[in-house]
C-alpha positions in Angstrom: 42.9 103.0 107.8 44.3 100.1 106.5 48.1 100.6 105.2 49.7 99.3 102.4 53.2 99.3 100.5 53.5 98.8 96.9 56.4 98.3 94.6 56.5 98.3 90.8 59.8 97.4 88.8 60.5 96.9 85.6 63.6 93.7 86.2 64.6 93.1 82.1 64.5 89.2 82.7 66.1 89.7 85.8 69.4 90.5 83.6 71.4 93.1 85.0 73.0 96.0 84.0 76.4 94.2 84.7 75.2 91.3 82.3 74.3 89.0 85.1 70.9 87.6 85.0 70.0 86.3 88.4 66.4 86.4 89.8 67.7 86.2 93.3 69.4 89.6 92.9 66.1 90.7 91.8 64.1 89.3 94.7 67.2 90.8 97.1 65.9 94.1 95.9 62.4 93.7 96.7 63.1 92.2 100.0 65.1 95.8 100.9 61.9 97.6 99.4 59.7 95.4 102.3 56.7 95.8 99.9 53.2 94.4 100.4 52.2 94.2 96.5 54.8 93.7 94.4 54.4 94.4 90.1 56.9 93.5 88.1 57.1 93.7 84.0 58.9 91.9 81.5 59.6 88.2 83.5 60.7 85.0 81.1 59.0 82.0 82.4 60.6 79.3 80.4 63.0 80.6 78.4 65.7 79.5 76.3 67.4 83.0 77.2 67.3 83.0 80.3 67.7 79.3 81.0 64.1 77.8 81.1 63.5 79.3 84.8 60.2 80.2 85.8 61.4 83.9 86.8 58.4 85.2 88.8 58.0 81.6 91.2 61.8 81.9 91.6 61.5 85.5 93.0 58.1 84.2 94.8 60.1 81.5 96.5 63.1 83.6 97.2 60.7 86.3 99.6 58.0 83.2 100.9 55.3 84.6 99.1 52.7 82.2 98.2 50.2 84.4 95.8 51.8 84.5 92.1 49.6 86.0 89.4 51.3 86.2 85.9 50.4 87.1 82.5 51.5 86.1 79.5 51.9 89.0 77.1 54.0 86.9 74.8 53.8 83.2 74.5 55.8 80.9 71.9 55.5 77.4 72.7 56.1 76.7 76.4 57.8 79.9 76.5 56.3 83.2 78.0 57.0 86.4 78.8 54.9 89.0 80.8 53.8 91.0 83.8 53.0 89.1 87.2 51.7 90.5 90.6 53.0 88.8 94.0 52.0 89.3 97.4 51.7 87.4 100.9 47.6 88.8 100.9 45.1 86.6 99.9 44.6 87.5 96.4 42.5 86.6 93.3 43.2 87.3 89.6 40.0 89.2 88.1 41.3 89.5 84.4 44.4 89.1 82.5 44.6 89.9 78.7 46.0 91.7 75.8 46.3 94.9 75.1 45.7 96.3 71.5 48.7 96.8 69.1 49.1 98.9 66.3 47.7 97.6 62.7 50.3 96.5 60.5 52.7 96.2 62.9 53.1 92.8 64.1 56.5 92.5 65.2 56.1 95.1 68.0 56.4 93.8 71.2 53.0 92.4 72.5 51.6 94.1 75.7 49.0 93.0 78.6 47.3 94.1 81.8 46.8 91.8 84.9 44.1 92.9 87.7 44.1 91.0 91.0 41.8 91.6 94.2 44.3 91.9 97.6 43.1 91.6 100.9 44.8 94.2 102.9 43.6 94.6 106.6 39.7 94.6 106.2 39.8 96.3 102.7 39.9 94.6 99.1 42.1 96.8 96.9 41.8 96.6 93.2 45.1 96.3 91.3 46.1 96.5 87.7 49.5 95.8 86.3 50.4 96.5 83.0 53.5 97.9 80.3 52.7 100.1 77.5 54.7 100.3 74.2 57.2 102.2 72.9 55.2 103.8 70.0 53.0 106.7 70.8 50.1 105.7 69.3 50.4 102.5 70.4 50.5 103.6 74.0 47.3 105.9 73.6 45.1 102.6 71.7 46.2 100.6 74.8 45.4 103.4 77.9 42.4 103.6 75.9 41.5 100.2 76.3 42.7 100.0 79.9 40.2 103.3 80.8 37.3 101.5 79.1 34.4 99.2 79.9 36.8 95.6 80.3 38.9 97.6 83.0 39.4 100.6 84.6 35.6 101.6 83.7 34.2 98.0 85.1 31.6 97.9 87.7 33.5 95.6 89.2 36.7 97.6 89.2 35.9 99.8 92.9 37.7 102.1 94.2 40.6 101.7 96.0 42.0 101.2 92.9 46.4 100.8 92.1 47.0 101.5 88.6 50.7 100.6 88.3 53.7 99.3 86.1 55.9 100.6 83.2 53.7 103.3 81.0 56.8 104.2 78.7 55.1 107.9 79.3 56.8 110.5 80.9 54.5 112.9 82.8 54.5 115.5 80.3 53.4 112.9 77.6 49.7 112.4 76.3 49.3 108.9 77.8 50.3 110.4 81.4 47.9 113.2 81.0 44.9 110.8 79.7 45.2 107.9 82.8 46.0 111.0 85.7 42.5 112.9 84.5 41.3 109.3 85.8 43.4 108.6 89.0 46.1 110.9 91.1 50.1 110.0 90.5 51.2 108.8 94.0 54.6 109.7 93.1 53.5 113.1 92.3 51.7 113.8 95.9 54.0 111.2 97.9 57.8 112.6 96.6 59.8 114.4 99.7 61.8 115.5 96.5 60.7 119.2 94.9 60.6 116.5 91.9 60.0 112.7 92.0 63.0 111.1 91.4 63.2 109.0 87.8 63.2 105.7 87.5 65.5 104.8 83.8 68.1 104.3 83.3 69.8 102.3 86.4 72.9 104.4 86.7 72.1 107.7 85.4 68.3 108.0 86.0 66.5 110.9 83.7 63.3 109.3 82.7 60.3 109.1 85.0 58.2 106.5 83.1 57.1 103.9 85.7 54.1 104.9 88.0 51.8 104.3 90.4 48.2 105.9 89.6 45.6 105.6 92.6 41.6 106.2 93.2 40.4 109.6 95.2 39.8 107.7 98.7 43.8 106.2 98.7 46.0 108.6 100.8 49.5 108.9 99.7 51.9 108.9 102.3 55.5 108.3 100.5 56.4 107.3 97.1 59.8 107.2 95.6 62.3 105.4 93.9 64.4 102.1 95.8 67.9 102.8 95.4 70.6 100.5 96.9 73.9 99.0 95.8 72.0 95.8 94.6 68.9 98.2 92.8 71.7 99.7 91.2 73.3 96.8 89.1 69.9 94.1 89.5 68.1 96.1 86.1 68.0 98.7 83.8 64.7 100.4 85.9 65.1 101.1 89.6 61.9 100.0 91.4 59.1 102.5 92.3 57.5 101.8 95.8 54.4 103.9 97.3 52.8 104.1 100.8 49.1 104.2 101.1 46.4 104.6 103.5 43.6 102.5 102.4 40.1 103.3 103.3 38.3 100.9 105.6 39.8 98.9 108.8 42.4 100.5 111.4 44.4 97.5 110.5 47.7 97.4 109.9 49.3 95.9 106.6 52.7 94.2 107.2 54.8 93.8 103.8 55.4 90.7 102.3 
């Protein structure tokens, strides 16, 4: 079976919980974690704020990876600001788009999915980023959405399938409970904790609301939370990374 790493982190614009924003202490990070798909959420590209950089090329150039697949869940002008999947593996984007807001409200922060075919070993894996709300409702409209026909419920969206980001859901909430009657939490199955460690805040972590969700045939051999000096003070989430066993070739992956 084919093996495979993956790492979701939320990096706040790359801004750290020391007030530095630096996309090379993010990438720093991610180079510790050794990850062969790496999702991150909420990444300015072009910003005023954070100084016009192109935040997820700068992390791509800092770790050599050639594949960069970003969505835009907010764009004003030349400015954007979204999710993005990197990886050394041949990749294709399959869909990017919006996810649905809540009616009347239009000042909430705009959310998106991204869903990118990687080539690991001799296997395609099927991969959706994305980060929910805040609002409740909110959050249950868009996992709706991401279960139905344009995504999770595709015929072109086979199994083995990474379901992954920043769900704002903890694993009690509804949201949690709607997308894992779909796909198992490899956090869940992988932890050598007797509870997965939590992901938010940085320095006093109580909240487990990033995942990583995965199809039947995926076998989940770690999953955890990256902590290090730099994961520490680089954002507000510490990053979530998984190790799977993908059906298919006796390959192995390396990590990006």
């Amino acid at each position: 079976m084919s093996r495979l790493r993956v790492l979701t982190y939320n990096v706040r614009r790359c801004l750290g919980v020391d007030g530095i924003m630096s996309p090379a202490r993010i990438a720093a990070v991610i180079a510790e974690a050794q990850p062969d798909i790496i999702a991150l959420q909420e990444l300015d590209v072009r910003r005023l704020r954070s100084g016009g950089v192109d935040q997820a090329e700068e992390i791509a150039r800092e770790l050599g990876i050639s594949f960069v697949h970003f969505h835009p869940a907010l764009r004003v002008m030349e400015e954007e600001y979204g999710d993005a999947i990197l990886t050394a593996r041949p990749s294709r984007v399959i869909k990017a788009g919006a996810l649905p807001g809540l009616p009347g409200r239009p000042r909430l922060e705009p959310r998106g999915a991204l869903w990118a075919a990687v080539q690991v070993g001799g296997t395609e894996v099927n991969v959706i980023n994305t980060h929910l709300g805040l609002r409740r409702r909110e959050r249950w409209m868009q996992a709706e959405m991401l279960l139905g026909d344009e995504w999770l419920g595709s015929e072109a969206c086979q199994a083995p399938l990474v379901l992954t980001g920043d769900f704002n859901s903890f694993p009690q909430g509804r949201v949690y409970g709607l997308l894992s009657r779909r796909l198992r939490d490899a956090h869940l199955i992988g932890s050598t904790m007797t509870r997965p460690s939590a992901t938010f805040p940085t320095q006093w972590p109580v909240f487990r609301i990033d995942h990583v969700f995965v199809s039947d045939d995926v076998e989940v051999v770690f999953a955890g939370t990256h902590r290090s000096g730099t994961s520490a003070l680089a954002s507000d989430h510490l990053p979530l990374v998984a190790d799977l066993r993908l059906p298919g070739s006796d390959q192995t992956s390396g990590v990006a």
